[in-house]
N, C-alpha and C positions, 0 to 999 in steps of 0.2 A: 905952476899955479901961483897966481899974487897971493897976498896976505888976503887982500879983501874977498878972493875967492874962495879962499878957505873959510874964513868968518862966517861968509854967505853958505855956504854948502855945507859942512858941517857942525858949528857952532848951535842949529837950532836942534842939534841930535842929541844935546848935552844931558835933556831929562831921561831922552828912551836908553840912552848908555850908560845912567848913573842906575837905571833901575835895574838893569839887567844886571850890573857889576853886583848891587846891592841884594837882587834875589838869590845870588852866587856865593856872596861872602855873609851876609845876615850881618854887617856891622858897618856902621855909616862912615869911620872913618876908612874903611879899609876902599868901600866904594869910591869913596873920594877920590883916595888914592892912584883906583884899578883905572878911573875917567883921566887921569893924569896922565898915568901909562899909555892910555890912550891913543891921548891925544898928542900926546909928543911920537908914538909910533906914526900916528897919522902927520905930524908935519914930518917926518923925518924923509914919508914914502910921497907928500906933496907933488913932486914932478910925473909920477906915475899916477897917480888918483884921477884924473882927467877922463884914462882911458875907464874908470869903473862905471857900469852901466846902473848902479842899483847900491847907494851913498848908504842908505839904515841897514841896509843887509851887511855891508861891509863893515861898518863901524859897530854895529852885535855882536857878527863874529869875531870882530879884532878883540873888541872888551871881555869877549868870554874867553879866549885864550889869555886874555893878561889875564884874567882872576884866576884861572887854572895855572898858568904859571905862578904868580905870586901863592896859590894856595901849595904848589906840589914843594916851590923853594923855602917855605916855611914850614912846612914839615921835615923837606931832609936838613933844612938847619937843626931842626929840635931832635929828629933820630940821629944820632952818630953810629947808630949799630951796635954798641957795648953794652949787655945788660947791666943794669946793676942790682946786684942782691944785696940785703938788708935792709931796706929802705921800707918795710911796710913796719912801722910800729906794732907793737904787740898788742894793744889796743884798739886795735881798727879792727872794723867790722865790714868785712871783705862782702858777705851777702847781701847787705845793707848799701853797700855802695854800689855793687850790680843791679838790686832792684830800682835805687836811684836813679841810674845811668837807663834801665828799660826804660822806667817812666817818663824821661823827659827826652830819648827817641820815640816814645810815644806820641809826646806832646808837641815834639817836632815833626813826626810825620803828617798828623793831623792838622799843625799852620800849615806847611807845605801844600794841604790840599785847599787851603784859602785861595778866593781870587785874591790878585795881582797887591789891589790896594789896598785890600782888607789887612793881606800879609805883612804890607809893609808899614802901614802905621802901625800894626799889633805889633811887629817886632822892634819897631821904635819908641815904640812908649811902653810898651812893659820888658822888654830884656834889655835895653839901649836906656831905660829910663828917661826920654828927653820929655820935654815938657812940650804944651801942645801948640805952642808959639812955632817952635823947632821943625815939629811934626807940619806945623801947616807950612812955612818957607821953605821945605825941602821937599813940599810932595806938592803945591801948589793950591792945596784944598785950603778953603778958608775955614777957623778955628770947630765950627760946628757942623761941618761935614766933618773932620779929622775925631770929633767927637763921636757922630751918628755910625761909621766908617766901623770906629775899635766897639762900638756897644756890640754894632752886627757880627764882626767877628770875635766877639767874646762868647755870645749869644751861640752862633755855631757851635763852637768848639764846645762848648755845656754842652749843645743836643747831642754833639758826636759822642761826647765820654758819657752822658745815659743813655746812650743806648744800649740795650742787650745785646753780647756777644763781641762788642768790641774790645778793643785793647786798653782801652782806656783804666783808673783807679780804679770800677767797681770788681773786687773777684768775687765768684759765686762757691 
């Protein structure tokens, strides 16, 4: 496969495989990254690509094993297997940071059930903090969709945590 054919065949996959990287990793640098990974896997395997019958199914799947590898080799970088004791200061309030930890797997589960874009501008403008310049060049929306976009999933995510029974802040 030429360059130009690569260009032409894959090159316009760039959005569907920075999104997929991005819903996988929740952090824009890292999708960047995972799209690079990519796309260097994908010229590497260029002589064979020809025979693929089905180019966006292949380039999802390839981005999600890079984000799965680069997530699994960043964790065994950070576990060495050695516990270490003493490290919780005598100050810490061990409970306080478990109920922390629920409520903001709470707060993640609930993006998580955001569609696609709502998820993705919400997670870049309020935990990625970009600005909404940012938010529109990287997701394509112009600045007042990027706006209407995060209202609506802010808007959800309210109705999910009052509602009765969920897991959300309110306890009875």
């Amino acid at each position: 496969m030429t360059c130009e054919e690569f260009k032409q065949h894959f090159m316009p996959l760039s959005r569907k495989i920075y999104s997929v990287a991005f819903s996988l990793t929740c952090n824009a640098q890292e999708a960047e990254d995972a799209v690079q990974d990519t796309y260097l896997k994908l010229w590497t395997k260029r002589d064979s690509l020809p025979e693929i019958s089905n180019a966006e199914a292949y380039c999802v799947t390839l981005a999600k094993r890079v984000c799965y590898d680069r997530l699994r080799s960043r964790h065994i970088a950070t576990c060495d297997g050695k516990p270490e004791y003493g490290l919780i200061p005598d100050d810490c309030d061990i409970g306080a940071d478990i109920e922390r930890k629920e409520r903001a797997a709470s707060i993640m589960r609930h993006v998580a059930k955001l569609p696609e874009k709502q998820r993705l501008v919400l997670v870049m403008r309020d935990i990625e903090d970009l600005e909404y310049d940012e938010i529109s060049r990287a997701t394509g929306l112009n600045e007042t969709n990027v706006r209407v976009t995060l209202s609506r999933a802010r808007k959800t995510l309210r109705q999910q945590f009052n509602t009765p029974g969920n897991d959300g802040n309110k306890r009875h």
